[in-house]
C-alpha positions in Angstrom: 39.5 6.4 -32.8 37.4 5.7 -35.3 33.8 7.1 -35.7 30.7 5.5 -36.6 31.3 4.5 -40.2 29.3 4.6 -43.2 25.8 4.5 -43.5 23.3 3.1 -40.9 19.7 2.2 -39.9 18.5 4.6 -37.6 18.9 3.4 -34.0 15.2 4.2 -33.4 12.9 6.5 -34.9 12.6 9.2 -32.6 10.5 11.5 -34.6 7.4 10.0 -33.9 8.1 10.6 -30.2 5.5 13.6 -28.6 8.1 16.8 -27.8 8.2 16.2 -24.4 9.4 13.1 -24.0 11.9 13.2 -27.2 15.0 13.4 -24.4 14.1 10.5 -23.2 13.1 8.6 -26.3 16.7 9.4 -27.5 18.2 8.8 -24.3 16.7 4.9 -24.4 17.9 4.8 -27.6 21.3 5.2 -27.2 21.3 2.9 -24.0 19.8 0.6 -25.8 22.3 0.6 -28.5 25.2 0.6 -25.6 24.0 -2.3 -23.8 23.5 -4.3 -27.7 26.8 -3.5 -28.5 25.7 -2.0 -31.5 27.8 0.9 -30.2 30.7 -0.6 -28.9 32.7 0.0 -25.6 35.4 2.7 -27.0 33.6 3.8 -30.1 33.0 8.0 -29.8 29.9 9.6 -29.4 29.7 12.5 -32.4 26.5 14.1 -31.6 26.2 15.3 -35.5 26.2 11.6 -36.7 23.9 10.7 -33.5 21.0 13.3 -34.2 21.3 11.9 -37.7 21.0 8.6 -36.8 18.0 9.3 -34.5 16.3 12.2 -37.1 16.8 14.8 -33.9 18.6 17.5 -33.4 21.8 17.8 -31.3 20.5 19.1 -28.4 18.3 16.0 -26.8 21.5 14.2 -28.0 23.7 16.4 -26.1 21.6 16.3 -22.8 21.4 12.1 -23.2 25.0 12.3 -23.5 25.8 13.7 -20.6 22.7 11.9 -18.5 24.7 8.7 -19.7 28.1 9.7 -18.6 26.4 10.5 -14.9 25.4 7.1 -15.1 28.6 5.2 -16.0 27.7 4.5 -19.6 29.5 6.9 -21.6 32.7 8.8 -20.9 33.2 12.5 -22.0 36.6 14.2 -22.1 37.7 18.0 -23.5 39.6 17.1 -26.3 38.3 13.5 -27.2 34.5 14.1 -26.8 32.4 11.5 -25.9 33.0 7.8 -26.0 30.8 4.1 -24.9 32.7 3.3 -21.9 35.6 0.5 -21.7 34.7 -2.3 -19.9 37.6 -4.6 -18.7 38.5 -6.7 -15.6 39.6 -3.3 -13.8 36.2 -1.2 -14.1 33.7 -5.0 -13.8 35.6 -5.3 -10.6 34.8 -1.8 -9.1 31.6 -2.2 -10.0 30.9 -5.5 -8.9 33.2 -4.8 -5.4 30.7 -2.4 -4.0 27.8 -4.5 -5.5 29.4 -7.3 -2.8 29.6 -4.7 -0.3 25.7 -3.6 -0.4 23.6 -5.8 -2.3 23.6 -9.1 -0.3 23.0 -6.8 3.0 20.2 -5.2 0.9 18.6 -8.6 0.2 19.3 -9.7 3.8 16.9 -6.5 5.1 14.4 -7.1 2.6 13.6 -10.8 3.4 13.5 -10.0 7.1 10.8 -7.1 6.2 8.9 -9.5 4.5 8.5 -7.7 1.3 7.0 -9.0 -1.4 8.5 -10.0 -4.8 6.3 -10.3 -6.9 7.8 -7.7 -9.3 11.4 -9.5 -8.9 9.9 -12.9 -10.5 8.0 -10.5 -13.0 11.3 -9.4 -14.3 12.5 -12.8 -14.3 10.3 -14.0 -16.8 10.6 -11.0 -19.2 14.8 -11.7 -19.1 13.8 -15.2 -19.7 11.3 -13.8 -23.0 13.8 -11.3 -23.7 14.1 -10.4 -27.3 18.0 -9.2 -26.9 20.7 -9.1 -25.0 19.9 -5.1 -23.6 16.5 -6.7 -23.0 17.6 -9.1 -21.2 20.6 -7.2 -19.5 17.9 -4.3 -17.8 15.4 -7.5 -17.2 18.3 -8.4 -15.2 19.0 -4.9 -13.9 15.0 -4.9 -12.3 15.4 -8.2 -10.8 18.1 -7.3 -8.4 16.6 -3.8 -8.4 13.1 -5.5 -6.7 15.4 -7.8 -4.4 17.1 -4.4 -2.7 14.6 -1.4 -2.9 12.4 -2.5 -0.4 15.5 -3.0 2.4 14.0 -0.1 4.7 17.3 2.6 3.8 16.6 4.7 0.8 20.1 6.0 0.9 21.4 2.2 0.4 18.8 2.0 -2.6 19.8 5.1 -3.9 24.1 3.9 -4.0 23.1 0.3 -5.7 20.8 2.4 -8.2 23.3 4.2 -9.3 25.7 1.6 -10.4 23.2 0.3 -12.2 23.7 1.2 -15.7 27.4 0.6 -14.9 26.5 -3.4 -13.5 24.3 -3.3 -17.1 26.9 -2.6 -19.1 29.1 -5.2 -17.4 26.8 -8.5 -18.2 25.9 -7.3 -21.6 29.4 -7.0 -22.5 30.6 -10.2 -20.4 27.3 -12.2 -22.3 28.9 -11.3 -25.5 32.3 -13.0 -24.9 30.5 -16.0 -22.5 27.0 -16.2 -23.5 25.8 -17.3 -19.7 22.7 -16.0 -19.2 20.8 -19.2 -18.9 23.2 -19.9 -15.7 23.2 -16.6 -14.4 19.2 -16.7 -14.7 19.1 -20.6 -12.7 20.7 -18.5 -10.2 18.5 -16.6 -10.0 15.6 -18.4 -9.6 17.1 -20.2 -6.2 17.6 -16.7 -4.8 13.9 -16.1 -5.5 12.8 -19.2 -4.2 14.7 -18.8 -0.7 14.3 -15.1 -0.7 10.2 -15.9 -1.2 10.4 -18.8 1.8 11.8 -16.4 4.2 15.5 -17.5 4.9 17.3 -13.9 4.7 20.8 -15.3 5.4 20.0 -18.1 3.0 19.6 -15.6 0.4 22.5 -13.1 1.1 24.6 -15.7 0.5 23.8 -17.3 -2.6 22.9 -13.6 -4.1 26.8 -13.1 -2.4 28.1 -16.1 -4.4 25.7 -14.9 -7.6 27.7 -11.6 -7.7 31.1 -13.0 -7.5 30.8 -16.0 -9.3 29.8 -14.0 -12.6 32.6 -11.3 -12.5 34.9 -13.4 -11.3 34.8 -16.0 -14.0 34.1 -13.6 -16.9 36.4 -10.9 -15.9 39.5 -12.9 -14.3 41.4 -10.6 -12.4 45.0 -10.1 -13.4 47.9 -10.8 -11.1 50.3 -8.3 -9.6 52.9 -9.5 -12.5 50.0 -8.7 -15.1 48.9 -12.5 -15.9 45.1 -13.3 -15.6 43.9 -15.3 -12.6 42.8 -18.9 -14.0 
């Protein structure tokens, strides 16, 4: 493959960020430039050009590297290196699969709780005010992230937080093929609206239906003959 060619704007200038927190400066950066498709799914990861990129040296590259492929975003292998993950129908549908399994029942628990949601429609409005699509994409990421966290099981929280990245890195790429955020955002405000009046089953289901619609119609699943589902 191909690495990043010619000469580029830095991704972010992550000189100016105080020593401690330069990891994590460079590891938003990258992220950032993941879920924008500036670096595109496929396209390596050569730390030299990276810490040049970012004015850093190697190593905070190295470490948000790795931190990246832990979270789905980046894959690393001996002889190739490091790459921006694929996405196709294969790798949305695992993602999205368990998504079906927990997040609806993680919704359910919260509702009958009663916990509040107030940071759920706070996220809503900054996807809706989003300046790009990885803006918009971990907007989207915090709204379900406030529907499940407060379900009562930390260990539940904990699984769906770590596909998180990975369920990112899903709608930012499907948004570039099918721009459908303003649908997928509709959606979300009638899960809000009956998730805020109290009807837990209510809300499972149409987060259920939320979930599957959007994989389902941008990444059709191919047949057992290899065609794509309609």
């Amino acid at each position: 493959m191909d690495s990043v060619a010619g000469p580029t704007p830095m991704l972010l200038d992550a000189t100016a960020a105080p020593i401690p927190s330069r990891s994590v400066v460079v590891l938003e950066a990258i992220k950032h430039a993941i879920l924008t498709g500036r670096l595109r799914p496929g396209q390596p990861l050569v730390e030299t050009e990276l810490a040049a990129r970012l004015g850093v040296s190697k190593t905070p590259v190295r470490e948000a590297l790795k931190t990246l492929a832990g979270s789905g975003l980046v894959t690393m292998s001996q002889y190739k290196g490091a790459a921006v993950r694929t996405v196709d129908a294969a790798m949305a549908h695992a993602v999205y699969d368990v998504r079906l399994l927990l997040e609806p029942e993680a919704l359910r628990r919260s509702v009958q709780r009663g916990a509040p949601l107030d940071s759920a429609r706070g996220a809503l409005e900054r996807s809706d005010s989003a300046a790009d699509p990885a803006d918009r994409s971990l907007a989207n990421r915090d709204f379900h992230r406030a529907l499940y966290s407060a379900c009562g099981n930390p260990l539940l929280s904990r699984m769906l937080d770590d596909l998180r990245d990975q369920a990112a890195l899903v709608s930012a790429v499907g948004w570039q093929q099918t721009p459908s955020w303003e649908r997928e955002a509709e959606e979300h405000r009638r899960i809000l609206a009956v998730a805020e009046a109290g009807d837990a089953g209510q809300a499972a289901a149409l987060l259920h239906a939320h979930i599957e619609d959007f994989v389902n119609r941008t990444y059709p699943a191919p047949h057992p003959d290899g065609r794509q589902t309609p």
